[in-house]
C-alpha positions as CSV (number, residue, x, y, z in Angstrom):
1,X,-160.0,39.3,230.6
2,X,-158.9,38.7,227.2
3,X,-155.2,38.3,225.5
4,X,-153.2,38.3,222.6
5,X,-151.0,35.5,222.0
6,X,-148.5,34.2,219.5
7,X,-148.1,30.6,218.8
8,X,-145.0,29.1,216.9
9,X,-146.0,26.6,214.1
10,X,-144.5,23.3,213.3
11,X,-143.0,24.8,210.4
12,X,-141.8,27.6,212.8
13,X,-144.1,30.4,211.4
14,X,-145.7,32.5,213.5
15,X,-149.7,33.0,214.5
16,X,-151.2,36.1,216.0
17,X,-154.8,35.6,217.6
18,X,-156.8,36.9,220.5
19,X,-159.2,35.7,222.7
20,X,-161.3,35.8,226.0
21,X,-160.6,32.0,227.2
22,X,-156.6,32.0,226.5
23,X,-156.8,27.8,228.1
24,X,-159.9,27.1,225.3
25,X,-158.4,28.7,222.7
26,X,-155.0,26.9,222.7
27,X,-156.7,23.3,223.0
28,X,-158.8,24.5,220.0
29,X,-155.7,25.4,218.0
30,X,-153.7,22.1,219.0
31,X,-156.5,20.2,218.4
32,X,-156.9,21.4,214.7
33,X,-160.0,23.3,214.7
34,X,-158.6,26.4,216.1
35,X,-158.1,28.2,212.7
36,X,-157.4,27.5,208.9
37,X,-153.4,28.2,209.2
38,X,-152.6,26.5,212.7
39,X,-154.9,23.6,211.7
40,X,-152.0,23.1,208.8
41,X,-148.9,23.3,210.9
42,X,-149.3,21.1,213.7
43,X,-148.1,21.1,216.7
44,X,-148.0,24.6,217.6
45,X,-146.7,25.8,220.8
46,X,-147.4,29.2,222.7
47,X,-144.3,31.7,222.8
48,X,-146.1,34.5,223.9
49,X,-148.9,36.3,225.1
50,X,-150.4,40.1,226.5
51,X,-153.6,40.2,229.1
52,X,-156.1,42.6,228.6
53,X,-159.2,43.8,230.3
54,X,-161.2,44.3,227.4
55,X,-161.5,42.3,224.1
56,X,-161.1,45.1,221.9
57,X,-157.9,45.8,222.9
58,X,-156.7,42.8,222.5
59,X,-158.3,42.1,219.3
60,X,-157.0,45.8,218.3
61,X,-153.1,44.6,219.5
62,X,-153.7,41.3,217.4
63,X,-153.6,43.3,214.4
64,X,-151.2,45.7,215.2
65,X,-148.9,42.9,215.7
66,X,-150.2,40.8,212.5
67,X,-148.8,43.5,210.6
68,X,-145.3,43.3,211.6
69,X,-142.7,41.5,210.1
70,X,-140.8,38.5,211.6
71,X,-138.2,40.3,213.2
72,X,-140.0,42.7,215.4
73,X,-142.5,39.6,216.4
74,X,-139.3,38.0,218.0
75,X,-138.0,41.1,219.1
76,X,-141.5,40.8,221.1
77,X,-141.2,37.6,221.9
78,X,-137.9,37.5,223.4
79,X,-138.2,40.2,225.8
80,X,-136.4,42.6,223.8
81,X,-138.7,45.7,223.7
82,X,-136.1,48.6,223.2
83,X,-135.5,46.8,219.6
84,X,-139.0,47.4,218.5
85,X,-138.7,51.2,217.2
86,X,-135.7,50.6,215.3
87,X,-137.4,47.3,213.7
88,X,-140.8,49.7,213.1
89,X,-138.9,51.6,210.3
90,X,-139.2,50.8,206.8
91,X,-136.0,50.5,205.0
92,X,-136.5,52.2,201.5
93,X,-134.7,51.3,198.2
94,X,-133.5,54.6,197.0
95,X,-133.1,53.1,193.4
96,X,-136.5,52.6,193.2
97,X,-137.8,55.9,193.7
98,X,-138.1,58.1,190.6
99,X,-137.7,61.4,191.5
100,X,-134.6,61.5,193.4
101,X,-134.8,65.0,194.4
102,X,-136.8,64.6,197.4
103,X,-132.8,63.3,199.1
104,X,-131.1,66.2,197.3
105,X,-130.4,69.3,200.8
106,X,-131.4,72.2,198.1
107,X,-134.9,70.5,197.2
108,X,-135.7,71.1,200.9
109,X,-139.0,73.2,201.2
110,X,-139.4,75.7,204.1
């Protein structure tokens, strides 16, 4: 077995890790030699956590969900799933894109 887990910092950032021994890993974290960042911001408590049967896919969900912003993590952690997709999209500042055309209906290419 192996999981993902998120732990909330003192400082009430979050940390995404994975591991095979979920029990190990936790006392390593709390006792400040489980990595860099936790280490910094004790104590740290777990909020959440995914079992997998293979380490891969856990290590390969750790970094999906290192990627996201704060948001969708909580969105995770609370339970609330069917928020995710809307929370996945990127929100784009039109006045930052220079050729403004690409919004315009008669630029449309078929």
């Amino acid at each position: 077995m192996a999981w993902m887990y998120i732990l909330e910092c003192c400082d009430e950032s979050y940390y995404v890790g994975s591991t095979k021994d979920i029990k190990r890993r936790l006392s390593q974290h709390q006792a400040g030699i489980g990595a860099n960042y936790t280490s910094k911001r004790l104590p740290v408590k777990l909020v959440y956590c995914e079992e997998y049967e293979r380490v891969d896919e856990a290590f390969y969900r750790e970094k999906q969900v290192q990627g996201w912003r704060r948001a969708k993590r909580e969105a995770l952690i609370n339970g609330q799933s069917e928020l995710l997709p809307a929370l996945a999209k990127k929100i784009f500042d039109r006045s930052k894109i220079k050729d403004d055309s690409l919004f315009n209906e008669t630029s449309v290419v078929e």
